[in-house]
Structure formats: C-alpha cells, structure tokens
N, C-alpha and C positions, 0 to 999 in steps of 0.2 A: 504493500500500500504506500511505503514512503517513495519506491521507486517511482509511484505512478504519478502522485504530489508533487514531487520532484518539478517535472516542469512549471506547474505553475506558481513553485516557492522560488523559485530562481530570481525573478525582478527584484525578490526584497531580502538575498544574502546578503546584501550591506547591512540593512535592518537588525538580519537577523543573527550576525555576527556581533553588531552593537547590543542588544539584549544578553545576547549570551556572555559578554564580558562584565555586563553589568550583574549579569547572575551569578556568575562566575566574584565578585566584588560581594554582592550580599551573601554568599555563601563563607566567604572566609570571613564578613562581618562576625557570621552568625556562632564562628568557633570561638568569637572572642568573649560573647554572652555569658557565659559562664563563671569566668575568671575575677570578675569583681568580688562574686558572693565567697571564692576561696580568699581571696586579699581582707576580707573583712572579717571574717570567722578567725583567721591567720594572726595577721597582723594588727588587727583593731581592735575585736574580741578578745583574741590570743594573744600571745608572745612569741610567737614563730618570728625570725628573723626575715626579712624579704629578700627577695634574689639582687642579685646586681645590678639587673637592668632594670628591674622596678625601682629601684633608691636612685637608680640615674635617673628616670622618668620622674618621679614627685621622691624628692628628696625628704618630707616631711615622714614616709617609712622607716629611711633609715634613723631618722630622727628621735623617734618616738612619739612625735606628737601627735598626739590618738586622732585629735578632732581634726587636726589639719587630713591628716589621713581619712576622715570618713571624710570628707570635704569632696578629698579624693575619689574614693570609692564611688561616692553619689553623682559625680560628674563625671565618671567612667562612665558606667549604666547610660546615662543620658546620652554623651558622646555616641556610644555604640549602637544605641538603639537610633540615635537620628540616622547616623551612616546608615546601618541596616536597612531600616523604611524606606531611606531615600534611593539606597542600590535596587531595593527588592522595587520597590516604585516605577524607578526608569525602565529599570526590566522587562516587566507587566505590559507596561504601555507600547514600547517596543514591539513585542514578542505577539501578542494579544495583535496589534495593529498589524503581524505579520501576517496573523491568523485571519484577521477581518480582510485584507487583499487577495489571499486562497480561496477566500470562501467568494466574495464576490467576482472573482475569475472562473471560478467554476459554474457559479451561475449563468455567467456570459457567456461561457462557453457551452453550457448545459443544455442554455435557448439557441444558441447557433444552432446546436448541433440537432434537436428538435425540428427547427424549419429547415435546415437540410436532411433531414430523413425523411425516406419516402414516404406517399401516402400510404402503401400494404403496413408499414412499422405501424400509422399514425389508425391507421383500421380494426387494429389487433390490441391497440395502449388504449386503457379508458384515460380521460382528462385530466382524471383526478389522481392518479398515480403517476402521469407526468407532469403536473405540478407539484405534488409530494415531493416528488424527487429534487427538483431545479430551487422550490423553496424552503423548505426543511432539511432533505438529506445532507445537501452540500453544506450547512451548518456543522454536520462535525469533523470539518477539516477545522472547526475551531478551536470544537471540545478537545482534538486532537494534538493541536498545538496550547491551547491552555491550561487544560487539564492533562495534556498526555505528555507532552514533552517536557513541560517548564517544569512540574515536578518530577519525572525522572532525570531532568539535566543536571537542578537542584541540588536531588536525594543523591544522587551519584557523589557530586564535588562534598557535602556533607560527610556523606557514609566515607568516604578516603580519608579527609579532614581528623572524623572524629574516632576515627578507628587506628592512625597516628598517633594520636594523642592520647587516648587510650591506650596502647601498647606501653609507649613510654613510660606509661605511671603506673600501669600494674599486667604485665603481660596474661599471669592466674587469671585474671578477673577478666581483660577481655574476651579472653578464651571462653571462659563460662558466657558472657552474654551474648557470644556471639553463635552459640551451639542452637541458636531457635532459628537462626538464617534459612534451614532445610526446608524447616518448617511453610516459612511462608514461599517458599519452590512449590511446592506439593500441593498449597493452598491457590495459588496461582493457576497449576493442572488440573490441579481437580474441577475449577467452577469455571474457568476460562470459558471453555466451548459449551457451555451449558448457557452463560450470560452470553455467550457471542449468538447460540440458539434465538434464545429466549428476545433480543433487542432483534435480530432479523425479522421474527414471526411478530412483534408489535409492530414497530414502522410499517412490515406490509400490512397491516389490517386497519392502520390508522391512513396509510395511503386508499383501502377501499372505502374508509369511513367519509374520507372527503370526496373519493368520487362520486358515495352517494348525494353527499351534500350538493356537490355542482349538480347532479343529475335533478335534481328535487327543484334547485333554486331556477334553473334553466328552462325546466319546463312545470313553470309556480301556475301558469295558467290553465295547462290540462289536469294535473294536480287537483286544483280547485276545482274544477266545472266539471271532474268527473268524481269527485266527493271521494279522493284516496289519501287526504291527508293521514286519518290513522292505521291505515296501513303502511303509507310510506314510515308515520312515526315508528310503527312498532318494528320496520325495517332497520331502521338505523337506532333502535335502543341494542336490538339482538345484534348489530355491529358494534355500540358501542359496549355492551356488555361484554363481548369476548374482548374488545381490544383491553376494558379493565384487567380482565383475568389475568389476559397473557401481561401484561404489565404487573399484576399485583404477582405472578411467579419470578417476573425479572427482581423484583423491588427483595422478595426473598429470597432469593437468590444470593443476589451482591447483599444483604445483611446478613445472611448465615456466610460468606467468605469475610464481610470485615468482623463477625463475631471469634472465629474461630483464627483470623489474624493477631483479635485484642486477647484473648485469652494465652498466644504464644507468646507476643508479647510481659504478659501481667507475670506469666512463669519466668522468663528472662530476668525481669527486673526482683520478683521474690528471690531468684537463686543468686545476684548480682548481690543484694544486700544481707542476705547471710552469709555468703564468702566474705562481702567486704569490713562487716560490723566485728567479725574475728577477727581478721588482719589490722582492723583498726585496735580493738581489748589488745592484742598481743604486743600494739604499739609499731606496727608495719606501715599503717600510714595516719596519717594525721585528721582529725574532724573535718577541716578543710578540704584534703584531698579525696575524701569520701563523700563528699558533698560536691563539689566539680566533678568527680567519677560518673553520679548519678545523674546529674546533672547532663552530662555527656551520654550517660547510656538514652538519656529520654531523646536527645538528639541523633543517635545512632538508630533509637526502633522509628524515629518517627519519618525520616527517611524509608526505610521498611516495610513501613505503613502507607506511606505515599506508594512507593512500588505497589504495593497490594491494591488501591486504589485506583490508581492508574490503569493498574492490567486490566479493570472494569471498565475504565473507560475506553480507553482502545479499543477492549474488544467490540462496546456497544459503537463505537465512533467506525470501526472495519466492517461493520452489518450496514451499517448506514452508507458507507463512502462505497461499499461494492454495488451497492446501489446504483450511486451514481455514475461509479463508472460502467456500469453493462448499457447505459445512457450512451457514454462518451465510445464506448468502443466499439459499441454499433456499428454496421459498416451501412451505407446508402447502398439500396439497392439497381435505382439508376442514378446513371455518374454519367460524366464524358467518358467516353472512348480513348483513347490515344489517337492524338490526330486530328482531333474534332474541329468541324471547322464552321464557320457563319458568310450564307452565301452573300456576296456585293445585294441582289435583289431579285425579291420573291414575286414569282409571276402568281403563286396560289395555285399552282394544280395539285392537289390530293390522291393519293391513290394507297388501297386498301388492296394489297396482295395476297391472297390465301392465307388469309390471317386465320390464326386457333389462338385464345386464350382460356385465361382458366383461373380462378382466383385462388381454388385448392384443386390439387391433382388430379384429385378422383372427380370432378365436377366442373368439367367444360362449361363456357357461358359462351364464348364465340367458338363455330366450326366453318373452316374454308369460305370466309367472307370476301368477296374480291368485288371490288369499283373503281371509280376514275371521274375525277368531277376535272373539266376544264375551268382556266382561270375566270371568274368571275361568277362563277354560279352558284346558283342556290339550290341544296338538295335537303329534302325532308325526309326524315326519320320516321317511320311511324311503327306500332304496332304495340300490343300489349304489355303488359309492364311484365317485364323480365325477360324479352324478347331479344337484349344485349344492347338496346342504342344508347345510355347511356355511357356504355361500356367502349363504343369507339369514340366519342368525346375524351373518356378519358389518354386511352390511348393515343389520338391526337396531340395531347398536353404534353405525354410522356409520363405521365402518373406511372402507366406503368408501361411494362413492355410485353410485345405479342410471345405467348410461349411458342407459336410456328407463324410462317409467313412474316411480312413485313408491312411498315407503313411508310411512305413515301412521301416526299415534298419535293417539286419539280424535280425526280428522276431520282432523288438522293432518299437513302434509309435514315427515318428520323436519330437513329442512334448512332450515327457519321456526322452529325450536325449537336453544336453546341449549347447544350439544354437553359442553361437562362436567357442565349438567342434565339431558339428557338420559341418559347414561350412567349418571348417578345412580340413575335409574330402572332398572334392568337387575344384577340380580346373573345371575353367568355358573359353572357348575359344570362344568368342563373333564374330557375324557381322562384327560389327564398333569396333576394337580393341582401348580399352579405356587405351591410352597412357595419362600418365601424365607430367606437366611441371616438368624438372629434367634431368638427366643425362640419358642414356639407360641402363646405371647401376641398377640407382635404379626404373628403369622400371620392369627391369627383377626382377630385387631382392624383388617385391614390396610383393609379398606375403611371402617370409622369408628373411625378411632385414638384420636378422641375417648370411646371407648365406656369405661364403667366394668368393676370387674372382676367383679363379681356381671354384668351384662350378658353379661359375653363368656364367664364359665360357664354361664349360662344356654341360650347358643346352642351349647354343648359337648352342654350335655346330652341338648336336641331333636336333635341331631345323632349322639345315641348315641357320644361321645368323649371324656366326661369320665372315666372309668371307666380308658381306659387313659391317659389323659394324666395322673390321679390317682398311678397306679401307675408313673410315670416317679421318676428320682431324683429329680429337682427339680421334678416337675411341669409346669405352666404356666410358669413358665421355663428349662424344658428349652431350651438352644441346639438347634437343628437345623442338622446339617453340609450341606453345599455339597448342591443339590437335592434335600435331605432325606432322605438315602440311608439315615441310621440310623431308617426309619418304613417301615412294611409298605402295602405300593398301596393295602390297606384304610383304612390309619389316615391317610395321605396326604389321600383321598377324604373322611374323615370331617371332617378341618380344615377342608376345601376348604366342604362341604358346612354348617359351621358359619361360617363366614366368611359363607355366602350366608346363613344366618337370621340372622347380626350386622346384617348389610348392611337387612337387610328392604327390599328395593327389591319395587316391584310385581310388575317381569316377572323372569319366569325363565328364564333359557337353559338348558338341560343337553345337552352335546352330548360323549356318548357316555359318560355318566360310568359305567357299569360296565364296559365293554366287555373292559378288561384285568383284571379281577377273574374267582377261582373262583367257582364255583356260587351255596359256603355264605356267601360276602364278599357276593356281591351280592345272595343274598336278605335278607339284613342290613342295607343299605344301602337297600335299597328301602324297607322303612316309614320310616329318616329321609327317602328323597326325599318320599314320599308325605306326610309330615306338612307339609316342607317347600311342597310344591304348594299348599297351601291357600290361596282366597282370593287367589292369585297367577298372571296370563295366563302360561302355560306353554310353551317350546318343546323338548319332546324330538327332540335329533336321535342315532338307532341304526341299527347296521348288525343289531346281536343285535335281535332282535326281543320280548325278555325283558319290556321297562320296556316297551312300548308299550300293553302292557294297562293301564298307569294312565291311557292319553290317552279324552281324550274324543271326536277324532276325529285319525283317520288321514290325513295326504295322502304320496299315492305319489310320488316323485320317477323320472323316467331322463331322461338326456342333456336336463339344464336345463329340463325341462318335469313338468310335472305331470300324470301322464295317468289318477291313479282319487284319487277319497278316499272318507271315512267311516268306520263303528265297523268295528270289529275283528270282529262278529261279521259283518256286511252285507260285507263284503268277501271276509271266508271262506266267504260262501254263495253264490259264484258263482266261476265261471272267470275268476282274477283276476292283474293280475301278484303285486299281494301276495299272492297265496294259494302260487303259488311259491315266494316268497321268503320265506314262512313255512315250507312243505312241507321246501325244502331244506334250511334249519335243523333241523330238529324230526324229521329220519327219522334214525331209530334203528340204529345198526350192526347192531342183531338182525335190520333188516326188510330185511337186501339180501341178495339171492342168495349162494348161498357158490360158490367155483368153488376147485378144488382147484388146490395150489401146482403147477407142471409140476417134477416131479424132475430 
C-alpha cells in the first residue's frame, strides 16, 4: 500500500522530511521528560551529589542551594515541555498537511479516473459506492499518515531512545521489561486480519447504505406518489442495522486487542517494580533512579502501545485504501488504439458492418447489422423496445465496442480514430435532457464552454428558447435546481436541443427526444429539430413514430436484427412490420368497437 501512495506522496517529501525532523526533535525532547523528577528526588529532596554536567549547567546543584535548585528543576519541566509541544506541534501540522494533499490527490484523481472509465464499468458500479469511494475511502491515506505513520515514526525514535537509556542504568531490569515485547507481536497476528476483515465488510455496506440513500433521494418523487416510503425506510434501517453490527464486531475487536495489549503491559511494569524496589532495599540504585527507570518504562510501553494501535489503524486505513485503488487501477475498456488518428474533415457517412454485440456473453442484443447512410441524411430507428436501436447510438459514441463487425466513419473503423475527437463529432439530443446544476448558460454552453454569449443566444434562438429563457428573472443566468426540476420537459428539450446547434458537431443522434412530451410540445419542437437536421448525418431513434417523417429513410429494428427499411411511404405500401407499428399507434379510440360495460 505505501508503494502505491508513493506516487502521490512525492510532491510533498520536502514537507514530509521537515515533519519528520521535527518529530525526530520532539522525540529526543520527550527523553529529557523525565530527568527533572530524578534531579529533584536526588538533589533537592536528597543529598545525592549531581553529575558534572548538571553543576556546569545550574551551578546552584553543586552549590547546595536547595531553593535555587528547585528554581531549577521547575524551569526545567517548563523549558522541556515548551520544546516538546512546540516540536510535536510543527510536526503535526507538517505531516497531517502531508496527509490532507494525498488525500485530496487521490480524490482528483479518483474522479478523473471515474469519467475516464467506460460506460460497461459505470453500468455495473451503483452511484453510491462510487462516491463512497472518491469521498470517504481516500480519507485514510490520512488516518494513514496520522494515525499510522506519525506514531510509528515517533514510537520507533522513542523505543531506541528509551531503551538506551535504560540499558545504561540497569541492564537486569531492562531485560525484564522488555520480555512482554513478544507479547504484543502475537497480539498484533492475532486480531490484525480479523480488524483488517471486519473494517472491509463495514465501508462496503456503508458504501451500499449510501447508495440507497442517493437511490431514494433521486427518485423522492416516484417514492412519494407510489406511497413506498416505508418500505424504502425499513430498507435502509435493515442496511443500517447490519452496517451497526459489522461495526459494533470491529469496535470489539480493536478493544479486546488494546485490552489484552494493556494487560501485557500492566504485567511489564508489576515485574519492573518488584525487580526494581529490591535492587533499590539492597541499595543498587537510588529512589531517584527508580523513579526515572519507571518513568522511562511508561515511555518504552507506550510507544508499544502506539505500535498496537497503529497496527488497527493500518489495517482499517489498507480495507479502505484497497478500495480505492481497484478505483485507480481499473483499466478503460475503450482507449485509443496506437496510432489513433482525427480526420482534417468529416463528410458524415456512417456505416454499420456486420456488426454483433452483446453486453454479457451468453446474450447477444445486436446480430449481423449492416447499413450505410450517405452524408447528410437522416435515418430513423424504429421498433420495439429492446429491438437494439438504442444500442447503435451507443456504439456510434464508442460507449462501447462491437464484439464482431465494425463501425465506420467515412471508410475508417471508429476504433482507428481518436475517441475524444471522435465524440466531438456527435452532438446527442436525449429523452431525459440531462441538465446540469448551473446557470442555462453554461447549460447550453456545456459542450463549447468556450462559446461566446451572442453565440450561445444565437443557438437559443434556432432552438426556439430564447423567448422563455428571456422571460426568466435572470435570464440566461437563471440557476437551474438539482435536475432542472424548476423547467417544463418542453423547455428542458429546448436547452438540450440548443446545446446541440452550440455544439454544431456533424452527426446527430436524437434518441427519443419527444417521446415524453404533449402533442402541442412536440409539434413545437419538431421545426427546431428539423432546422437543427440540416446539413447534418442524422440518427432518429423513436418508439412514437411522430419524428420519423422527417427521416429520409427508415430501418426496422426487432430482436437485434434489422428485418425491412426505407421511406415511410414504400413501407406503408405493403404488409409490413412497420406498417403495424404505425397502425397501432395511429388507431383512433373512435375506430374500435364499442362493447357495452357488463352491469
């Protein structure tokens, strides 16, 4: 996991080099902690003699003078502890700030890497597990560095420190406190991968928890009108009740490992002070020096105890961060080619080679499709839903790619050609016209943001929108709320529909754009599409069969195949499927039978 951090801790080794010397500075503070309370037990209390370098430093030791010496003592403690806070301080902020630029580079990178992955990834992720991911998980490359690193960096330079210095003053005794170390090895194996269990299986369930939640809040209005709020509630308590669980086994978990930590511990320091309280009766070392010994042991376990800690977080911070990375290491399923290239200029011819696809293996949705639209034309899609015509839109886009046969853009295989240029070429006029939070400005403008504002009026107006975008309070920067909910499906459609003559890409997709409009909306909308068509390779795809009189030819779709095309009138002149699928549309409640209600 640190190999993989690696790259995005690199910008801030300066940082984190200056942290670390500062930690490195509060750690040899924290050895000096101690040494007061033996100088004053010793020398102030006692009659112990002081060392040389102490009578150098405050001469009033050697001196005898008691009070100048606590004087001393007490502005030791102070001195040592400002140093300390203040190393441990810089450190923090340092380190901690290393930890907040990893985390927000992995989120940038988290959403890159999101809107670079294909649609099949984004078909297969529900919403709410890939926002888990990009907002929560990549938080513990903090815990990581906060909690994981800074005290094992710490406890390291300590545990060397105090185990030094320990040796020196009574090798017996270090020895003995040091025989529980195994201890917490064992304690580490043992719950390790149970806490590393236990925090995977939360996150994921807390990532489904939130998917329900967007799932609920998303669609608050079927929700409502089909009267399922408490079943949706009791859906998401039985989500949140397991994610309690699995969280109250984590929670006991990591307190049954820092119990049976504190208990090796509490044995350390009991057999530390019955060794030591002998050697002291027997006159081996001094009240002082048993007092700084313990002193010192509490600073040896508690580095120890940090280790044990730690290991908890890691492990919970490595469930979390693998996370992320199966995000990051994702590969895209379409890419450039080698080679890829974007032609000087697109004349718009189309062409659909014995195309097969298939979204899972065993279940074909296209079989041996093959057409050819010349430049400028408009061809309609038609036939029952699940018939595939959605499915060569996509293909067109490059969503995805054909599993046989190919698709063609004058002469060339779209997968020879440069997928963000390629897409370039393709303005797309949707159903559900996908407005985003922001202005109607930068609605329209969203595919050439660069556009000026006389331009993106201009495509208002061909689009028949300026009129009531005029008549808004603000206008063109009118905000539009969350899915554009304060705009009529008409007006919706009309942005939608001016965004595509902003865009002016060659081809044009419209795939189903009146379908959820009245009558008088979409005779309305019809002369902007029709103006819009011009000059531009056209793909209407309809289930209403309304817009296909603008196509210049027809193809039939069912179950993945194409089995009639041509005009609209040559297909109504024969016993056809389209001519069905016209008939059933277009018959009149006047022209059926009347059969009386039975009383």
């Amino acid at each position: 996991m640190w190999r993989k951090l690696l790259p995005y801790w690199r910008p801030s080794l300066g940082r984190s080099a200056a942290g670390i010397a500062a930690l490195l500075a509060a750690a040899g503070l924290e050895l000096l902690l101690p040494w007061p309370v033996k100088w004053l037990v010793d020398h102030v209390l006692g009659d112990q003699p002081p060392s040389a370098l102490l009578a150098q430093i405050w001469p009033p030791f050697a001196a005898g003078d008691k009070t100048a010496a606590l004087w001393g003592v007490c502005a030791a403690v102070v001195l040592f502890a400002v140093a300390h806070r203040a190393a441990t301080l810089v450190s923090q902020l340092l380190l901690i700030g290393v930890g907040g630029r990893v985390v927000l580079q992995l989120r940038c990178r988290g959403y890159e890497q999101f809107c670079r992955l294909s649609v099949a990834y984004h078909d297969k992720t529900k919403v709410g597990d890939s926002l888990y991911r990009v907002a929560y998980d990549t938080q513990a490359a903090m815990s990581l560095i906060s909690s994981g690193l800074m005290p094992l960096l710490q406890g390291a330079l300590i545990l060397v420190g105090v185990l030094a210095i320990l040796a020196r003053m009574d090798l017996f005794l270090t020895l003995i406190a040091s025989a529980i170390a195994p201890v917490f090895w064992i304690c580490i194996r043992a719950f390790g991968k149970r806490i590393d269990g236990h925090s995977r299986r939360y996150h994921e369930n807390e990532s489904a928890l939130l998917s329900t939640v967007q799932e609920s809040l998303s669609s608050m209005r079927a929700m409502q009108a089909f009267t399922r709020e408490p079943d949706t509630a009791l859906r998401f308590g039985q989500q949140a009740t397991n994610s309690f669980g699995i969280n109250l086994r984590l929670v006991k978990t990591q307190l049954l490992f820092s119990g049976s930590v504190g208990l090796a511990m509490a044995a350390g320091t009991a057999a530390a002070i019955w060794f030591g309280a002998h050697r002291v009766m027997a006159g081996q070392l001094s009240a002082g020096d048993i007092l700084v010994f313990l002193a010192y042991l509490a600073m040896l376990y508690q580095p120890l105890n940090a280790f044990s800690q730690s290991a908890s977080v890691v492990q919970s911070a490595r469930a979390q961060l693998r996370r992320v990375f199966e995000v990051l290491d994702a590969s895209a399923e379409i890419v450039d080619r080698p080679g890829a290239q974007a032609l000087a200029k697109v004349r718009g011819e189309i062409e659909f080679r014995g195309v097969a696809f298939a979204y899972k293996p065993a279940e074909p949705v296209l079989h041996d499709v093959s057409f050819a639209t010349r430049p400028g034309e408009v061809i309609a899609l038609v036939g029952p839903t699940g018939a595939g015509k959605s499915t060569l839109s996509s293909l067109l886009l490059r969503f995805y790619d054909p599993t046989g046969g190919a698709v063609l853009l004058d002469g060339h295989d779209l997968r020879d050609l440069q997928l963000a240029w390629l897409r370039r070429q393709v303005s797309v006029v949707l159903q559900d016209a996908l407005l985003l939070s922001g202005t109607i400005r930068d609605n329209i403008a969203y595919g050439r943001p660069e556009a000026t504002m006389a331009e993106i009026e201009a495509a208002a107006r061909k689009a028949q929108a300026d009129d009531f975008i005029r008549a808004l309070p603000e206008g063109y920067q009118t905000n539009l709320a969350e899915r554009a909910v304060n705009l009529s499906g008409g007006q919706k459609q009309r942005i939608a529909i001016a965004r595509a003559f902003l865009k002016d890409a060659p081809i044009l997709v419209l795939d189903e754009p009146t379908s959820a409009l009245d009558v008088q909306t979409e005779e309305a909308l019809l002369v902007a599409l029709k103006t819009l068509m011009q000059g531009r390779t056209t793909f209407i795809i309809a289930h209403r069969l309304s817009t296909v009189r603008l196509a210049h030819r027809i193809i039939v779709m069912r179950d993945g195949r194409i089995v009639e095309q041509g005009s609209h009138e040559a297909l109504m002149g024969r016993e056809s499927f389209y001519r069905s699928l016209h008939d059933t549309q277009t018959l009149r409640p006047d022209s059926l039978p009347v059969t009386a209600v039975p009383s």
